[in-house]
C-alpha positions as CSV (number, residue, x, y, z in Angstrom):
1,X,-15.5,-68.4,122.6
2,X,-13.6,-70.3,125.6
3,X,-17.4,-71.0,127.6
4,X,-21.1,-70.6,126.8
5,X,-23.8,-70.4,128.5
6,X,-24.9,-73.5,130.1
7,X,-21.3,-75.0,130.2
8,X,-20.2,-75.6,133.3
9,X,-16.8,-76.0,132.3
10,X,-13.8,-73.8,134.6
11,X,-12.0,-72.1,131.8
12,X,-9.8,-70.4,134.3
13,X,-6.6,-72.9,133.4
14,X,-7.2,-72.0,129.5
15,X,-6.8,-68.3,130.0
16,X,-3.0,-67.6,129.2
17,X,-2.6,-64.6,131.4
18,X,-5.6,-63.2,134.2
19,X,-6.2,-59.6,135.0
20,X,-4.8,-57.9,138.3
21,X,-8.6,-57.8,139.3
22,X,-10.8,-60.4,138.1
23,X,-14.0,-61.1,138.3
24,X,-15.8,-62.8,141.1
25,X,-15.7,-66.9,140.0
26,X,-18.3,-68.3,138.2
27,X,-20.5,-64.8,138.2
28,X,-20.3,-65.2,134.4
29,X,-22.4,-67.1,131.8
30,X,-20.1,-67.0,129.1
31,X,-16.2,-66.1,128.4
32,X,-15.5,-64.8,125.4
33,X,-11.8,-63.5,123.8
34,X,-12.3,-60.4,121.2
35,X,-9.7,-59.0,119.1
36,X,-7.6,-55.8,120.0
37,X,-9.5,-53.3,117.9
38,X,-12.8,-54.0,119.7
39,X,-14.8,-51.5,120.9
40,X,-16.4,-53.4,123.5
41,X,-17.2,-52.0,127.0
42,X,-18.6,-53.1,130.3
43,X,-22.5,-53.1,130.1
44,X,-22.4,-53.4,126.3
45,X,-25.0,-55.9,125.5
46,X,-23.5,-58.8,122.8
47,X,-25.1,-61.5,120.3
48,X,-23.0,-64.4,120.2
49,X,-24.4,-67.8,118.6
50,X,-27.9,-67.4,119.2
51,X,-27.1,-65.8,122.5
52,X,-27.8,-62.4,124.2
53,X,-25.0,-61.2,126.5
54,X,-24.3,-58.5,128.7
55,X,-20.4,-58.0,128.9
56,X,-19.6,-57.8,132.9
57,X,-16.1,-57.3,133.1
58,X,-13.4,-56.7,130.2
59,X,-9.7,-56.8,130.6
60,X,-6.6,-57.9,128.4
61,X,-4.6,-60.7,127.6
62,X,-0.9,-60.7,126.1
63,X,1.4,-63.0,124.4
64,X,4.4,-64.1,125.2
65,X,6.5,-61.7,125.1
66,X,4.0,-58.7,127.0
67,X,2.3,-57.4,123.4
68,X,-2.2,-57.2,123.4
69,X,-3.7,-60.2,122.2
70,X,-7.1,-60.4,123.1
71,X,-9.6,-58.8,125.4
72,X,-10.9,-61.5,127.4
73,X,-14.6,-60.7,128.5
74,X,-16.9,-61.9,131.0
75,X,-20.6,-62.0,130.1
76,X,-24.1,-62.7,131.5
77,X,-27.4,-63.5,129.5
78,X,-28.9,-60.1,128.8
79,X,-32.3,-60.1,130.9
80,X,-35.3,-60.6,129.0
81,X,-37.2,-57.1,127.9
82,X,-40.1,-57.2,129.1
């Protein structure tokens, strides 16, 4: 986890490498990085430390020399089912 929520922390500079189209700044409650073979998608709801997310944008990160690392996702608290 690079950012939960109610850290108001930029994690922008701790991201090694940013997708060509990222998400709007600060949309996101929490940042999370997942490992390759995760089937994650966007609107795939998430439980992370006590937490309810709602992944918002997915996209990948590499290593140095261009190979997958991580998938770097963006995520919102889950609204509350009423």
């Amino acid at each position: 986890m690079l950012k939960l929520p109610g850290d108001s922390t930029d994690v922008s500079a701790n991201i090694g490498s940013s997708p060509d189209n990222p998400a709007p700044p600060r949309l996101e409650d929490a940042v999370l990085l997942l490992r390759i073979t995760t089937k994650a998608h966007v609107g795939d709801i998430i439980g992370v430390a006590g937490f309810t997310l709602k992944a918002i944008a997915i996209s990948p990160t590499y290593d140095s020399v261009g190979k997958l690392a991580y998938h770097l996702v963006r995520a919102a608290v889950a609204a509350e089912a009423s």
